[in-house]
Backbone as numpy.savetxt, mean C-alpha at the origin, in Angstrom:
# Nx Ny Nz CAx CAy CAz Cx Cy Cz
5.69 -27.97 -11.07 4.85 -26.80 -11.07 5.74 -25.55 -11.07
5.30 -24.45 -11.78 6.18 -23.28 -11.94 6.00 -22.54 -10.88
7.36 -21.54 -10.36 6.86 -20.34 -9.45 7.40 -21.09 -8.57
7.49 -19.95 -7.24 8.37 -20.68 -5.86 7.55 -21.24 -4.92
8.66 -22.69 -4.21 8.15 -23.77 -4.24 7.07 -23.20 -2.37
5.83 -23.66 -2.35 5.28 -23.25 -1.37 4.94 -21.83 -1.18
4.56 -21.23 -2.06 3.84 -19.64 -2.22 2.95 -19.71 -1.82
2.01 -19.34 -0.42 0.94 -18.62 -0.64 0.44 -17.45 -0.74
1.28 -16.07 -0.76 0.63 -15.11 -1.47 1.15 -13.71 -0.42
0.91 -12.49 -0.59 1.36 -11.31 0.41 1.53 -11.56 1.58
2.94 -11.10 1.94 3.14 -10.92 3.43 2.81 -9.52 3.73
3.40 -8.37 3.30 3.07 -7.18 3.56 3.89 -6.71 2.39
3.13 -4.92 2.39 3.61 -4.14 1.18 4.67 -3.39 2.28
5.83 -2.61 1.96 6.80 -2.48 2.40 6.90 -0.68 1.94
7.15 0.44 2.45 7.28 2.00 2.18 7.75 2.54 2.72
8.76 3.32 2.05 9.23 4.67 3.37 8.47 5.96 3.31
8.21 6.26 4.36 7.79 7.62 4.49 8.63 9.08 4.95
8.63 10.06 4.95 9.44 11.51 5.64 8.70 11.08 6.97
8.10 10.65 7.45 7.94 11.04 9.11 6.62 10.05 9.34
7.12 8.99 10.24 6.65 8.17 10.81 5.14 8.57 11.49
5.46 9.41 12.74 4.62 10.23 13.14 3.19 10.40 12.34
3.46 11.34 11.63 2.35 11.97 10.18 1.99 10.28 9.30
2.62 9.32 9.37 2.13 8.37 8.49 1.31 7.46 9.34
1.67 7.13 10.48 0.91 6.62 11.69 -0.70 7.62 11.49
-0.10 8.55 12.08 -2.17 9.10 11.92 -2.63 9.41 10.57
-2.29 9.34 9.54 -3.20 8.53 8.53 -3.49 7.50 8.01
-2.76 6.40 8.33 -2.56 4.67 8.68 -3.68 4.38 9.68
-3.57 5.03 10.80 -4.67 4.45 12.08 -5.91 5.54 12.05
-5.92 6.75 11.81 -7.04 7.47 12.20 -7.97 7.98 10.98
-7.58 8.20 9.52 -8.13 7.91 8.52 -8.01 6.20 8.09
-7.13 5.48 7.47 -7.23 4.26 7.15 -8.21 3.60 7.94
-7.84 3.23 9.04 -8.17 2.65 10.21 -7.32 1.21 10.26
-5.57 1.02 10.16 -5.08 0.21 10.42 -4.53 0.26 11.61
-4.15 -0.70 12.57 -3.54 -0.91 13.89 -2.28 -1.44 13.80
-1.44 -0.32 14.60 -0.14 -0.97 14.86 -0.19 -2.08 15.46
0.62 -2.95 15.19 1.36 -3.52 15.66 2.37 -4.06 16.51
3.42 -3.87 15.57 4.72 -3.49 16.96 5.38 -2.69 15.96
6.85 -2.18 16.70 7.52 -1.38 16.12 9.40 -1.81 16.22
10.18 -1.27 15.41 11.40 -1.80 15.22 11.94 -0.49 15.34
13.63 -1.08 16.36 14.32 0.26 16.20 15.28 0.15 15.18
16.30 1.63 15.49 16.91 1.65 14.35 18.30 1.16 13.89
18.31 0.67 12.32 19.32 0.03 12.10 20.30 0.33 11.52
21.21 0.10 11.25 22.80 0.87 11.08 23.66 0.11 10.34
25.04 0.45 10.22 25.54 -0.41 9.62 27.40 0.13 9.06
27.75 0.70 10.01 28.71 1.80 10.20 30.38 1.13 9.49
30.23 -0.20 9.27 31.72 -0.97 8.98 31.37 -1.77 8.05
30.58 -2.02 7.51 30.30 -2.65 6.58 29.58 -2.59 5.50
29.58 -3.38 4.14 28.23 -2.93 3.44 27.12 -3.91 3.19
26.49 -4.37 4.99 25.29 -4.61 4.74 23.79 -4.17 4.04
23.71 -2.94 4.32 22.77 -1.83 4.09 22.83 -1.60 2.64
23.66 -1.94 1.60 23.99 -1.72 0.29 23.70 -2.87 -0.08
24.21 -4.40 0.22 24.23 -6.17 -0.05 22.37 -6.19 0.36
22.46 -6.09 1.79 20.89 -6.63 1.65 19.99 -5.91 1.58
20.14 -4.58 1.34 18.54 -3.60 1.07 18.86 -2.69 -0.05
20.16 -2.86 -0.68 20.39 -1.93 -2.38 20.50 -0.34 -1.94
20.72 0.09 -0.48 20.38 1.09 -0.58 22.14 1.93 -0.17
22.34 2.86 0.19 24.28 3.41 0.06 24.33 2.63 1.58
25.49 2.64 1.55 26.16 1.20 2.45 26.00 1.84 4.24
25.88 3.84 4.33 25.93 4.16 5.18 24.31 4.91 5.17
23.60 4.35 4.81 22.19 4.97 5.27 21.73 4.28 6.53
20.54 5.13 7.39 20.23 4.57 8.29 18.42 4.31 8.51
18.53 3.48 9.06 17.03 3.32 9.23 16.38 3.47 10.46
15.89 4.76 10.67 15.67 4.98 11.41 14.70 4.65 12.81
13.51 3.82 12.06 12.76 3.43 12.77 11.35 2.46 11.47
11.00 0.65 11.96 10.04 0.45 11.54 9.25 0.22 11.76
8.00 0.57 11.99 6.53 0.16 12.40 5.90 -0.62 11.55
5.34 -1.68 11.81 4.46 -2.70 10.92 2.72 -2.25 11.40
1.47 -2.53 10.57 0.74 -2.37 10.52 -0.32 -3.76 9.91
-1.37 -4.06 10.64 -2.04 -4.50 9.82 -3.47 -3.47 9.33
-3.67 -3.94 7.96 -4.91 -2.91 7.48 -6.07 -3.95 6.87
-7.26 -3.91 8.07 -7.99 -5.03 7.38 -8.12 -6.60 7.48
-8.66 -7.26 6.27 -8.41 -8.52 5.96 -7.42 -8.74 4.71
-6.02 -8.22 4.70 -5.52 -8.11 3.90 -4.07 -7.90 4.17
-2.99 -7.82 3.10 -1.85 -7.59 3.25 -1.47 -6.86 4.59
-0.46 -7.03 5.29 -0.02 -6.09 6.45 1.19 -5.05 6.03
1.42 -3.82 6.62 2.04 -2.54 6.11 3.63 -2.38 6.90
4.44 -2.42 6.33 5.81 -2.54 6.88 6.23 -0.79 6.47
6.55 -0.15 7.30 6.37 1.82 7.00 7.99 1.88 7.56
8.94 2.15 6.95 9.69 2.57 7.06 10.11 4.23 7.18
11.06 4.59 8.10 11.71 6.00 8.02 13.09 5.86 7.98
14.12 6.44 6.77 15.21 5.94 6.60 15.64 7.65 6.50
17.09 7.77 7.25 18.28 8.62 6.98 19.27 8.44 5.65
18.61 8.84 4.62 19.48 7.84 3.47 21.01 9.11 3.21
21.97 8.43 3.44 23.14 8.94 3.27 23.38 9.97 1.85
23.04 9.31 1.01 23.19 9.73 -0.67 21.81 10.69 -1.10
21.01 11.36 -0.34 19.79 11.88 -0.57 18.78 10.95 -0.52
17.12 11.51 -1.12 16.57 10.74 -1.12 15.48 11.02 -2.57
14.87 10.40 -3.46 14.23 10.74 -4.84 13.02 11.08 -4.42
12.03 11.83 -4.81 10.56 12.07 -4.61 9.92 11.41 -4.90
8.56 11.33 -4.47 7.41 10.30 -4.88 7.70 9.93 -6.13
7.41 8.94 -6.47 7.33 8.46 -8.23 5.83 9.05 -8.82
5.85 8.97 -9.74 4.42 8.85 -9.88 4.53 7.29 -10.80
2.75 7.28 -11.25 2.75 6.03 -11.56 2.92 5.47 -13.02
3.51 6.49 -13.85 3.95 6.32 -14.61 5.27 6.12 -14.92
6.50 6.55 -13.84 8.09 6.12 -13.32 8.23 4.81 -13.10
9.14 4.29 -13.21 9.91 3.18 -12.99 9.77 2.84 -11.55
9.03 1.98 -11.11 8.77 1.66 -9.49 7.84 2.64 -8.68
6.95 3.08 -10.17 5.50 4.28 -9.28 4.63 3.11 -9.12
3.92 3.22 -8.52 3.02 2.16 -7.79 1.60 2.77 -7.00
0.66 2.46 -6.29 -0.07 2.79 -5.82 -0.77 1.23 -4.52
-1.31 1.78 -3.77 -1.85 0.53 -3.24 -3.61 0.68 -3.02
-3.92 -0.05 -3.28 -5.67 -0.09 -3.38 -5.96 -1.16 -2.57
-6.97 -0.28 -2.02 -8.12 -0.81 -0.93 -9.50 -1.35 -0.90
-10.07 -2.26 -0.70 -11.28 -2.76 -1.17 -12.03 -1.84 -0.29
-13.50 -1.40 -0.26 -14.26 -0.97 0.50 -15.86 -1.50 -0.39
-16.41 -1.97 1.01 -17.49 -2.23 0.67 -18.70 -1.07 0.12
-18.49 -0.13 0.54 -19.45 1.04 0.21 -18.61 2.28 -0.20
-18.53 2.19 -1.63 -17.69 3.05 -2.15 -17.88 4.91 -1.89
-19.37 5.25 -1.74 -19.36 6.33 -1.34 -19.20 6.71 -0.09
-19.47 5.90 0.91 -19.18 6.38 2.55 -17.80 6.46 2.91
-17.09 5.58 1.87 -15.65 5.65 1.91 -14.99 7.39 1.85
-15.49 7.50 0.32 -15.34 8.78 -0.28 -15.50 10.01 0.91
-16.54 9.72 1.35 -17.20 10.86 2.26 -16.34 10.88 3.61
-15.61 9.49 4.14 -14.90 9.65 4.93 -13.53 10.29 4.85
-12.67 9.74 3.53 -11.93 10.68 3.27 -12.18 12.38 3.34
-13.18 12.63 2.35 -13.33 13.95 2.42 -13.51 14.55 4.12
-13.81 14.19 5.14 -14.23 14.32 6.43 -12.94 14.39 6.83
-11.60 13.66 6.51 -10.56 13.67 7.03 -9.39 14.62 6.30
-9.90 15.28 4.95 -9.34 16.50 4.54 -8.62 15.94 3.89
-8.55 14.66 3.25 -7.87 13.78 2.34 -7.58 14.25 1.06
-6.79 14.30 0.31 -6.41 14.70 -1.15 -7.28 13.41 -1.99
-8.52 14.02 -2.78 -8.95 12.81 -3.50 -8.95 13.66 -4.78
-8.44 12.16 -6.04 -7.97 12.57 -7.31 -9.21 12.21 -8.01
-9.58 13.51 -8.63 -10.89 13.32 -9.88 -12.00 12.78 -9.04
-12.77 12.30 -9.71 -14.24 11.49 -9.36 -14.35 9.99 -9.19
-14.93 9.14 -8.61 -15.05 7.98 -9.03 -15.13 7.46 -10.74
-14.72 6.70 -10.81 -14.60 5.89 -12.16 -15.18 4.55 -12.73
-15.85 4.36 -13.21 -17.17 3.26 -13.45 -15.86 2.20 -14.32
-15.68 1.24 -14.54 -14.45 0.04 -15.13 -15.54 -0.57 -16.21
-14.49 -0.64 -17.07 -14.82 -1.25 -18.38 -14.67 -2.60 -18.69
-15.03 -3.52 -19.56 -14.27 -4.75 -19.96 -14.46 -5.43 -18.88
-13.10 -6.60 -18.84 -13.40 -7.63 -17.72 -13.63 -6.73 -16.48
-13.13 -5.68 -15.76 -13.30 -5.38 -14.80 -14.61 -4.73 -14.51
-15.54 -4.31 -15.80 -16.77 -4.27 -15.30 -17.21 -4.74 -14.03
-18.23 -3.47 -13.42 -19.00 -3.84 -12.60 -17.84 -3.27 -11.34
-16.66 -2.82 -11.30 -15.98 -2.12 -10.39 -16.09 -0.68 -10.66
-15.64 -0.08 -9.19 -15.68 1.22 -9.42 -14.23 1.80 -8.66
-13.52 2.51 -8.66 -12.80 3.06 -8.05 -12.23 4.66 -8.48
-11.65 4.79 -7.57 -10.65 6.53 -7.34 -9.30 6.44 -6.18
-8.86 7.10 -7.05 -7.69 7.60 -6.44 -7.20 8.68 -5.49
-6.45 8.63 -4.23 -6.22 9.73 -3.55 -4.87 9.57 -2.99
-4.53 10.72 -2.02 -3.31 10.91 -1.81 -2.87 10.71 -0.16
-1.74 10.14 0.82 -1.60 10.21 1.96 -0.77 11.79 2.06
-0.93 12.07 2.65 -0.32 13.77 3.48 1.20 13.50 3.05
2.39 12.31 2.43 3.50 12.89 2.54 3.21 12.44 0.48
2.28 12.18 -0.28 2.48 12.26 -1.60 2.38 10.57 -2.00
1.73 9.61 -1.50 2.22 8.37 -1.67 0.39 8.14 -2.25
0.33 7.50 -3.48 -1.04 7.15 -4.11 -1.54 6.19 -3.84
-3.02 5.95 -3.21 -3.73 5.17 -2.44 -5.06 5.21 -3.51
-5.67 3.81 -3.65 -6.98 3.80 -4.72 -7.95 3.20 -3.20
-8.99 3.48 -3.83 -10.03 2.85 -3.47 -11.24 1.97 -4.50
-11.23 0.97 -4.49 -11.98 0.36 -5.16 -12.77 -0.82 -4.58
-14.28 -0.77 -4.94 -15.12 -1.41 -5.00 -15.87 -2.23 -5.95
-16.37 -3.37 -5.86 -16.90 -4.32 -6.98 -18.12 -5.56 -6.36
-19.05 -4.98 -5.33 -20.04 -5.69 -4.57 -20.63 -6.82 -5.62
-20.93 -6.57 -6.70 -21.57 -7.85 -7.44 -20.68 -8.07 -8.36
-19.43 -8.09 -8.11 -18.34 -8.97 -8.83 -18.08 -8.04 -9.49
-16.60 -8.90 -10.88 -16.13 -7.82 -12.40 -16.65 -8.86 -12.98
-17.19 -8.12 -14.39 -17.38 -8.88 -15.18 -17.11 -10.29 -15.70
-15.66 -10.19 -15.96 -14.30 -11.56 -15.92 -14.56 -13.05 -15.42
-15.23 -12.77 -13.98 -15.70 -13.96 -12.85 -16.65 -14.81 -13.67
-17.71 -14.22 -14.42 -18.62 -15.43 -15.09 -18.29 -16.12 -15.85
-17.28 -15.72 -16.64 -16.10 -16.72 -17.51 -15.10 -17.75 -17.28
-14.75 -17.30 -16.18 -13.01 -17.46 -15.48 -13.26 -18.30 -14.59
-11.70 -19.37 -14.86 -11.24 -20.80 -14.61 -10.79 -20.05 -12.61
-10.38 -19.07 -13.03 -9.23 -18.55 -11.89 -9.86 -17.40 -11.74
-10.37 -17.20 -10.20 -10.83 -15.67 -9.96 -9.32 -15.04 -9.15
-9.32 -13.55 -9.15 -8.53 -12.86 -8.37 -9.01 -12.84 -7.08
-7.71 -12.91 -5.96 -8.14 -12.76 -4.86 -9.01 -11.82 -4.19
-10.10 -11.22 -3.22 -10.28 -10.76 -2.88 -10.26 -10.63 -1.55
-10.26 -9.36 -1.25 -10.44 -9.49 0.76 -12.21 -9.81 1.23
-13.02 -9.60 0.24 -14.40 -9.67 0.98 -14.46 -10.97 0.76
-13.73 -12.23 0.01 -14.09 -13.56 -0.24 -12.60 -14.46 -0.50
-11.72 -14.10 0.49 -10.62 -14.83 0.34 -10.73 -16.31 0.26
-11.87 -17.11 1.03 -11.54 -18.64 0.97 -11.96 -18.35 -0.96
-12.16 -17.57 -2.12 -12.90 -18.30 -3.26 -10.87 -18.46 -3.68
């Protein structure tokens, strides 16, 4: 069988942020994810661990990591790093390693309305999905340090499912 041996699927999505602090209260008090625990900071002053096992300059530091779970779903590993060599700005999602992470919500407008309640940066309007993904809806918004967060909903399925050998995972129906 192809692919690595004994996969079952996300451990957590992994990010650095400018300030722990500020990413915590929009993680727990808009999101509504719960820490966890937290990690101190790591170093690496004689060697080039920090370059071998994380690609990053051999004397950056990491300042501090907090893990998160959000949900029934992937858990959030939030990094704050001192990077020696500077540091690049948000990507967007059209750059090389721009990305976004999306959230299922069962009620796509109360969602909306909660963001807006929390003074949230939301991009454009909701968006009705075409093709296989028929029957979803989602939008895009922003966390306070620039990092792109979707929201998407699909209560009576995407289209795709009435066809398909293999559905995509979901959080509202993980045993399918």
């Amino acid at each position: 069988m192809p692919g690595i041996p004994g996969l079952r699927g996300t451990d957590h999505i992994g990010f650095t942020v400018p300030d722990l602090d500020e990413a915590e209260r929009f993680l727990v008090d808009v999101l509504g994810a719960v820490h966890v625990y937290t990690l101190g900071a790591k170093r690496s002053d004689d060697d080039d661990w920090m370059s071998v096992q994380l690609g990053v300059h051999p004397r950056t530091v990491i300042r501090e990591i907090r893990v998160y779970r959000l949900g029934n779903g992937s858990n959030l590993e939030v990094f704050q790093y001192d990077a020696a060599d500077g540091q690049a700005p948000q990507p967007r999602n059209s750059d090389i390693g721009g990305h976004h992470l999306a959230l299922y919500v069962d009620d796509m407008d109360a969602a909306i309305e909660h963001l807006r309640a929390h003074d949230v940066e939301i991009m454009g309007e909701p968006v009705a999905s075409a093709g296989a993904s028929a029957g979803q809806r989602w939008l895009y918004f922003r966390s306070p340090w620039g990092m792109q967060f979707e929201l998407v909903s699909f209560p009576e399925g995407k289209a795709y499912e009435k066809d398909a050998d293999v559905l995509l995972w979901h959080p509202a129906h993980p045993e399918k």
